[in-house]
Backbone bond lengths (Angstrom), bond angles and torsions (degrees), N, CA, C in turn:
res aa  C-N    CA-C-N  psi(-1)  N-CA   C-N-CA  omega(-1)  CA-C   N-CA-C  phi
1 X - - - 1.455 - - 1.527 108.94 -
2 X 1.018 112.48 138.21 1.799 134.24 -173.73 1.905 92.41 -67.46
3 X 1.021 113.55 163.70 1.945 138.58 167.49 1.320 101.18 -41.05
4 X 1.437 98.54 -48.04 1.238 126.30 -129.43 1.625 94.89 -79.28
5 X 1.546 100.34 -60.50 1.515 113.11 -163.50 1.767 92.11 -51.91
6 X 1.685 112.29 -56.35 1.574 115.55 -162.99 1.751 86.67 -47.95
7 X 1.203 140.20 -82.01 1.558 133.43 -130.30 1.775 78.82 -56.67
8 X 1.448 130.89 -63.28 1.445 112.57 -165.81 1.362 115.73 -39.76
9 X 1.278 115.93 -56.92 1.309 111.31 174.50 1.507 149.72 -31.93
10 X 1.669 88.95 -61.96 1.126 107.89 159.50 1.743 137.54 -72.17
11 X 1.467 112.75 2.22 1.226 129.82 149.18 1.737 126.24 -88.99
12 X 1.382 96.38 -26.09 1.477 110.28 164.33 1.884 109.89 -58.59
13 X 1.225 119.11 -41.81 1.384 134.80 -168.08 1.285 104.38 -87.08
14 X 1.547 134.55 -60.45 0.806 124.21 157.69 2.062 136.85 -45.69
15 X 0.787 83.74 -52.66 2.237 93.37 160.59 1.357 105.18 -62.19
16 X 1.194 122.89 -60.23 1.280 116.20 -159.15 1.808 117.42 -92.22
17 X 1.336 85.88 -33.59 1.755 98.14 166.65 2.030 112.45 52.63
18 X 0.637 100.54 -135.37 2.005 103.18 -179.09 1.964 98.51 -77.39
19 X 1.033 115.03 -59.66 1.329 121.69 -146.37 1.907 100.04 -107.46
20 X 1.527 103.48 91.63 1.508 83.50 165.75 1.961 136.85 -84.23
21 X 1.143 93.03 2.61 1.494 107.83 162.00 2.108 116.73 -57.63
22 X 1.308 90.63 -48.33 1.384 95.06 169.22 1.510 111.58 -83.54
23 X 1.154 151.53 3.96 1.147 151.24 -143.95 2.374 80.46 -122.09
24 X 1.680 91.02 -43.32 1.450 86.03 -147.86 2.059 92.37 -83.72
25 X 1.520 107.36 -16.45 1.697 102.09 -178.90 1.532 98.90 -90.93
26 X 0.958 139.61 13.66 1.346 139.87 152.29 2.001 117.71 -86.90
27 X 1.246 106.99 -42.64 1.229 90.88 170.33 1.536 116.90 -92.21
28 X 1.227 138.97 -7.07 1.912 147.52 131.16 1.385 98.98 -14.38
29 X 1.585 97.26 -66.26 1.851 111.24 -173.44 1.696 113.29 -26.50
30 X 1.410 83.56 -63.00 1.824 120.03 -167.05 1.344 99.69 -58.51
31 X 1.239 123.95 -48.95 1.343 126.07 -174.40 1.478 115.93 -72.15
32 X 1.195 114.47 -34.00 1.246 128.79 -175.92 2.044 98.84 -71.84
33 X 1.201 84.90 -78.15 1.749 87.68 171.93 1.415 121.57 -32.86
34 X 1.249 125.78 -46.11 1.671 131.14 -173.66 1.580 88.08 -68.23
35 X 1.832 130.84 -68.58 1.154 114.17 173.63 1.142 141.23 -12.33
36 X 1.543 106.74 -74.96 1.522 125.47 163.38 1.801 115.00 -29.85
37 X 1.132 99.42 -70.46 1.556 115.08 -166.10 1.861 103.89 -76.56
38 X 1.354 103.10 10.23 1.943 105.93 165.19 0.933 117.22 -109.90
39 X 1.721 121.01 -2.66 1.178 156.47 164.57 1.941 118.57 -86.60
40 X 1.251 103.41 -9.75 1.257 110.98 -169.40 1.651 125.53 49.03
41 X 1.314 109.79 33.38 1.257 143.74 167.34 1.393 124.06 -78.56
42 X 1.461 118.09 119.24 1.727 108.75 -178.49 1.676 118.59 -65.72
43 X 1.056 118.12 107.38 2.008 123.15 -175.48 1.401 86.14 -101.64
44 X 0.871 130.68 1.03 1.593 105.68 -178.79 1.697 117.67 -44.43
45 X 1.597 108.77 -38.98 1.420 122.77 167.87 1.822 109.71 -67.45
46 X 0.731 127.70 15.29 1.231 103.53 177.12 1.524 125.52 -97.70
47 X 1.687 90.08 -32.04 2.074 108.14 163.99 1.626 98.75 -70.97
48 X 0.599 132.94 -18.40 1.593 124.41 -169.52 1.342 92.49 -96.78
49 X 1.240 135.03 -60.07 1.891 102.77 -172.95 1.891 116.00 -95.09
50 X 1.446 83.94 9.49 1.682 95.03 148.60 1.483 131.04 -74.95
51 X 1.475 99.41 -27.45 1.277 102.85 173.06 1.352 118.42 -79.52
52 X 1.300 124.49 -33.06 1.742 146.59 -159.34 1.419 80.25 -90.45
53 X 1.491 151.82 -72.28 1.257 124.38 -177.03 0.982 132.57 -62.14
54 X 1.234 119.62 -33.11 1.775 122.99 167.03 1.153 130.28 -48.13
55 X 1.663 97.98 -35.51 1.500 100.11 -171.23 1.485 103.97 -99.67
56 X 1.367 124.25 -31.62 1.698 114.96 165.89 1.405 112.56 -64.55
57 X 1.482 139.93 -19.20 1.404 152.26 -178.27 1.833 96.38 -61.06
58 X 1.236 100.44 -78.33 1.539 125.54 168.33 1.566 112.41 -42.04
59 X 1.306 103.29 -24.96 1.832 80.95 -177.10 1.348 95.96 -121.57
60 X 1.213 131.94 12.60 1.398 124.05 157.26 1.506 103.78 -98.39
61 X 1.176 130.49 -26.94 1.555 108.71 173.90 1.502 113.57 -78.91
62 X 1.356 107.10 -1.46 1.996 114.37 -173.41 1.315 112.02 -94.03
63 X 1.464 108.13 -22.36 1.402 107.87 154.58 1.193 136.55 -111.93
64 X 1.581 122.17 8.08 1.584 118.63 150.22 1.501 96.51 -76.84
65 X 1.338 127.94 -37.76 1.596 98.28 -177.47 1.448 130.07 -62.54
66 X 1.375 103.12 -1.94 1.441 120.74 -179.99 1.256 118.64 -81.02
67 X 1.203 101.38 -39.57 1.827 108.39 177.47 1.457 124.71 -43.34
């Protein structure tokens, strides 16, 4: 494998990590926020109940898969 492929990779793993569902409502977030704030709109809220859904999203599907 090329330099090249490992640094992709290993940014692939790192960003995306276990769960790419959370990988992909974090950058929504981002998008949403840059929107907002090109708008001169306060997003400051928008990472913050990005986080509170992501992470109750994620831990309710982590424990029906548990069942």
């Amino acid at each position: 494998m090329t330099a090249l492929k490992h640094f992709l990779l290993f940014w692939y793993d790192f960003i995306v990590g276990d769960d790419w569902m959370l990988a992909a409502g974090v950058v929504m977030a981002l998008l949403l926020s840059a929107a907002l704030a090109r708008r001169d709109l306060n997003s400051w809220w928008v990472m913050l109940m990005t986080v509170v859904v992501v992470l109750v999203a994620s831990l309710w599907r982590e424990t029906r898969r548990l069942r």
